[in-house]
N, C-alpha and C positions, 0 to 999 in steps of 0.2 A: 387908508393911511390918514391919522388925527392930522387936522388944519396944523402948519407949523413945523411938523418934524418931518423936514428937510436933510438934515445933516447927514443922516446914514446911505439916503440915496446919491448923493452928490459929491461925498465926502471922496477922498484919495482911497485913505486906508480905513477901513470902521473896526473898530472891536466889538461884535453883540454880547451882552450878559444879561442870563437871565434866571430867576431864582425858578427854584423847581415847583416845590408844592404848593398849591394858589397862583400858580404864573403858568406853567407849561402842563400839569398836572389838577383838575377838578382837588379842592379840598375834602375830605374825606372823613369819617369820625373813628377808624381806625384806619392808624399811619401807614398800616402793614397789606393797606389795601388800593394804595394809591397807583395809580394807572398814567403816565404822560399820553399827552395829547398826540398819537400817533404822525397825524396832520402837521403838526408842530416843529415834532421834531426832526420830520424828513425835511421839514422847510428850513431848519438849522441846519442841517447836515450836508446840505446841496450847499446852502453859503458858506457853510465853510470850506466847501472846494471851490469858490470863484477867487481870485485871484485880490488880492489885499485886501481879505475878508476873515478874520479872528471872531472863534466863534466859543464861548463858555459855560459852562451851567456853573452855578455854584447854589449851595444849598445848608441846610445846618443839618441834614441828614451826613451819617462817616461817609465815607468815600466807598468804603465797600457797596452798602446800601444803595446807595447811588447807582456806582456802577452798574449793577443788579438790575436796579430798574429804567436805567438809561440806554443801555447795551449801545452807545455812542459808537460812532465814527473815530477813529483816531486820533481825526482832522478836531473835533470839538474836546477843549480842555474843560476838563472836571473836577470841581473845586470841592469837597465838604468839609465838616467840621464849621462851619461858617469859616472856613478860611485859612483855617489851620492845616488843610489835606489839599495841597495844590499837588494836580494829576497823583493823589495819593501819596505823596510827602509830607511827613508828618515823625515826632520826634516817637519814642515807643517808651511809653507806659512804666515806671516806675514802681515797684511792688504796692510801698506805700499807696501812690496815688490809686492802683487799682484796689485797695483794700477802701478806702476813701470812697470809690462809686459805690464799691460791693456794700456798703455800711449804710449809704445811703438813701442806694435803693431799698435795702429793704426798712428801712425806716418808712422812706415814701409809701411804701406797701401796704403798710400798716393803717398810715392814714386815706391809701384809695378804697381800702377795704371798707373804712366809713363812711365814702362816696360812690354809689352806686353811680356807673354810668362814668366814671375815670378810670385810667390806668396808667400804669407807671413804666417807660421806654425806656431800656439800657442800651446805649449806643457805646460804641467806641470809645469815646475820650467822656462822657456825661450821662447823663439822668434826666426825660424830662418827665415830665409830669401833665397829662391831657388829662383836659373835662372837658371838650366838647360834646362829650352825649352827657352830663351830670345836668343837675337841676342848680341854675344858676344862683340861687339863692344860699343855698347849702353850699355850692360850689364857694361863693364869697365868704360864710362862716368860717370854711375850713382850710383859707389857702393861704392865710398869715400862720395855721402851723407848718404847710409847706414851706414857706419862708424860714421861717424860724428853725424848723430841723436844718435847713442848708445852710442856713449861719453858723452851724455846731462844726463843721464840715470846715478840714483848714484847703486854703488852698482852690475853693470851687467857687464858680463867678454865675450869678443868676440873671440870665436871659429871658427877655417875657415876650411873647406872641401872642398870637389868636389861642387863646383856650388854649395854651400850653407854657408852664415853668420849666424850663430848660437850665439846669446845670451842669454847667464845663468846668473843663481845669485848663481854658485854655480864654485867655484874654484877646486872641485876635479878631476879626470882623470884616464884615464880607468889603469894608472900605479899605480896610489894609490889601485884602487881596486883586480888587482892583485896582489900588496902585503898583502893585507886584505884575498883574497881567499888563496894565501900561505898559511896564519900563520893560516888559517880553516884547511886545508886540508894538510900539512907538506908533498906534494908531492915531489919526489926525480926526478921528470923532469915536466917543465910547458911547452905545446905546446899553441903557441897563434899565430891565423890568423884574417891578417885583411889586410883592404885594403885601407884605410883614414888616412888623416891626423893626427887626432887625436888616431889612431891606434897607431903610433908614439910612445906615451907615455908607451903604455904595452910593447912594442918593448923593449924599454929603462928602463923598468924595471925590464928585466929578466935579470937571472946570468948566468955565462959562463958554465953549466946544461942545462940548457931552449934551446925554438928553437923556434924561428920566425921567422912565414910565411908570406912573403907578397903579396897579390891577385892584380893582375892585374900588370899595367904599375906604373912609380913614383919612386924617389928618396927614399930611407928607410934603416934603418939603420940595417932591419932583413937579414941574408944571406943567407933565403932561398925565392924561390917564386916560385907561381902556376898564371898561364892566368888568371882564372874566377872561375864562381861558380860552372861550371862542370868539372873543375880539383879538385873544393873543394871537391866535393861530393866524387868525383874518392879516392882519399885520405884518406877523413873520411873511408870510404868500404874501403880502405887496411888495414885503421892502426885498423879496428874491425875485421877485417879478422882472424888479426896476433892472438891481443890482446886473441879473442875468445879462438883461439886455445890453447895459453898457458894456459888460463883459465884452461880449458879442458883437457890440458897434466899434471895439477897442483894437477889434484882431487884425 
């Protein structure tokens, strides 16, 4: 347990959230290969049955995906879209708007085909666009035309990660969903780890109560932080450790 973060073990009621790929999940150079941290996750799943204990994942993976590779508890609510797919509620697709990815994508296509080592992901609601196996150099020549095709694009909002352009048609964020999980759950402490860009946003959503982890390297504005996904897991098994017990010293 990092020096300091006190608040999820002591608290009344705690909210945990935590982002999926680079937090509970090894990063990976294809998306379609990612594995959660078994360890991890039965450590979420136990908490979320102790007793005023809120437990989440959220992700910018759809909610389908998600699901798929989570096979959650009940008990742990499931966020994707970054935020847009709370437990898979989400508004459904407009012709237009799906003619819109479909144009996209294979625009994007076009240009992965002149970066070996990228590929181009159609998700649910967006398109993103990975170069994590590309040659970084090439990769920078050619990602202001990725920009640039999704400027052509009405209606689609561009999202930047680790080695991936991400576009949605969908303006929400993982900050707006943790204030939506708040006002479910009226926890008296929100613990939220991530490790992305777009993690950011829940960062910056929480009050001077909350506590934000940030996983790995990067600039963030959370002031706590763990290496990887097996400081995460380390973490999760203390703060169930704790929680268990008071459970148990409660009865």
């Amino acid at each position: 347990m990092p020096s300091g973060i006190d608040g999820p073990t002591s608290t009344s009621c705690v909210l945990i959230a935590c982002d999926f790929d680079g937090t509970l999940s090894p990063l990976v150079d294809d998306p379609a290969a990612a594995v959660v941290d078994p360890l991890a996750l039965g450590a979420l799943t136990t908490l979320s049955s102790l007793p005023r204990t809120a437990v989440a994942i959220l992700s910018g993976r759809d909610f389908a995906d998600l699901t798929q590779r989570v096979r959650a508890s009940d008990t742990i609510t499931l966020v994707g879209s970054h935020g847009a797919e709370i437990s898979g509620r989400s508004s459904t697709l407009r012709q237009h708007q799906r003619a819109t990815l479909d144009a996209l994508c294979n625009t994007l296509t076009v240009i992965s085909d002149m970066l070996p080592g990228s590929m181009v992901e159609r998700k649910a609601r967006g398109v993103a666009f990975h170069y994590r196996r590309a040659d970084m150099k090439e990769a920078e020549r050619l990602l202001p035309r990725v920009v640039d095709a999704a400027g052509h694009a009405s209606d689609v909002h561009l999202r930047r990660g680790k080695c991936v352009l991400e576009f949605t048609l969908d303006t929400v964020t993982k900050g707006e969903a943790i204030v939506e999980l708040r006002q479910i759950h009226m926890p008296t402490c929100t613990l939220y780890l991530g490790d992305d860009q777009t993690d950011e946003d829940a960062f910056a959503a929480l009050t001077e109560t909350d506590i934000g982890v940030k996983v790995g390297t990067g600039p963030t504005v959370a002031p706590y932080r763990l290496a990887d996904v097996a400081q995460v897991t380390t973490f999760l098994s203390c703060l169930l450790a704790i929680r268990s017990n008071q459970a148990g010293a409660s009865r």
